[in-house]
C-alpha positions in Angstrom: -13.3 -63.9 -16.5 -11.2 -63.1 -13.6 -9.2 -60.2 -13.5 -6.5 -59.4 -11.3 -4.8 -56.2 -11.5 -2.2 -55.5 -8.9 -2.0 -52.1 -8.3 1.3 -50.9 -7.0 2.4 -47.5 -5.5 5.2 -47.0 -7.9 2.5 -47.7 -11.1 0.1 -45.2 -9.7 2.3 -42.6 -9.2 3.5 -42.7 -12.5 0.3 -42.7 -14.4 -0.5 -39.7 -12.3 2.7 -37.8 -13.2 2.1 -39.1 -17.1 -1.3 -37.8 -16.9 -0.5 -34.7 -15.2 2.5 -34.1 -17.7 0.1 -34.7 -20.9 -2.5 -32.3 -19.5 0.1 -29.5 -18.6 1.5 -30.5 -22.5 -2.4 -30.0 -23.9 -3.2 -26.8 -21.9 0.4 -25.0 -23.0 -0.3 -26.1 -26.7 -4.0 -24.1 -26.3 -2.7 -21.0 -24.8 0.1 -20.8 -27.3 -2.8 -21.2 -30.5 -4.9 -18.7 -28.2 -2.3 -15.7 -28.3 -1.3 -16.4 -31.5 -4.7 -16.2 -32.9 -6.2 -13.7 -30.4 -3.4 -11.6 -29.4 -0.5 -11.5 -32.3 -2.4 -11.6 -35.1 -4.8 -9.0 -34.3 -1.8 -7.0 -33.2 -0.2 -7.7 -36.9 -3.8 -7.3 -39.0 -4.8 -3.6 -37.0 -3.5 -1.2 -39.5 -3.8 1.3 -37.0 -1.1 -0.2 -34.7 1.0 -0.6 -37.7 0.6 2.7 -38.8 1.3 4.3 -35.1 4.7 2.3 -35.0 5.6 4.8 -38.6 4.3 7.5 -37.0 6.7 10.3 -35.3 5.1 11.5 -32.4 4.0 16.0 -33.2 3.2 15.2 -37.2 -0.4 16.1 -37.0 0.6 19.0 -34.2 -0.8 22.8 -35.1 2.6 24.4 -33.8 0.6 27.8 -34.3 -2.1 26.8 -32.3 -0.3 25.4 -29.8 2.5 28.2 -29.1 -1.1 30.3 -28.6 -2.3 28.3 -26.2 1.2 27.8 -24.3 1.3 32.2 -24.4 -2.4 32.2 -23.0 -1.3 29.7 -20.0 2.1 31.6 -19.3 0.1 35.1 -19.3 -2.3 33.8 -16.8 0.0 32.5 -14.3 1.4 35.0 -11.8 4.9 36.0 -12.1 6.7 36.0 -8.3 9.8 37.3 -7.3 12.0 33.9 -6.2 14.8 35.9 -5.2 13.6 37.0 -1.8 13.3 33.1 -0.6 15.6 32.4 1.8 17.8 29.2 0.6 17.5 26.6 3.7 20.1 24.3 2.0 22.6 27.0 2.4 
């Protein structure tokens, strides 16, 4: 058996680009299923993520608590007197 396969530049170059192509096609297709498995779907299944979207922001806030603690801060810092500052923008 004698073979002769003639091997032009014009073939080559475009089972390169086919093969190239396919592999780009096969590695897109794996990172889709990856973030779809890995990072969507654990974003959908957390409950807690869910649950922080419904959540306003100050629900679980001790307003008396915290007005104490915003009094104790404003009665340690020192009061100055801003009106004796010279304005240089003036």
């Amino acid at each position: 058996m004698n073979l002769k396969v003639k091997l032009n530049p014009k073939k080559i170059f475009s089972a390169i680009y086919l093969a190239i192509f396919l592999f780009n096609l096969v590695a897109l297709i794996l990172l889709f299923n990856f973030a779809k498995k890995y990072v969507y779907g654990s974003i959908v299944v957390d409950p807690n993520f869910l649950q922080s979207q419904t959540a306003k922001p100050g629900n679980d806030l001790d307003l008396n608590k915290f007005n104490s603690m915003v009094q104790s801060i404003e009665a340690k810092q020192q009061k100055k007197d801003m009106d004796n500052i010279k304005n240089v923008f003036d």
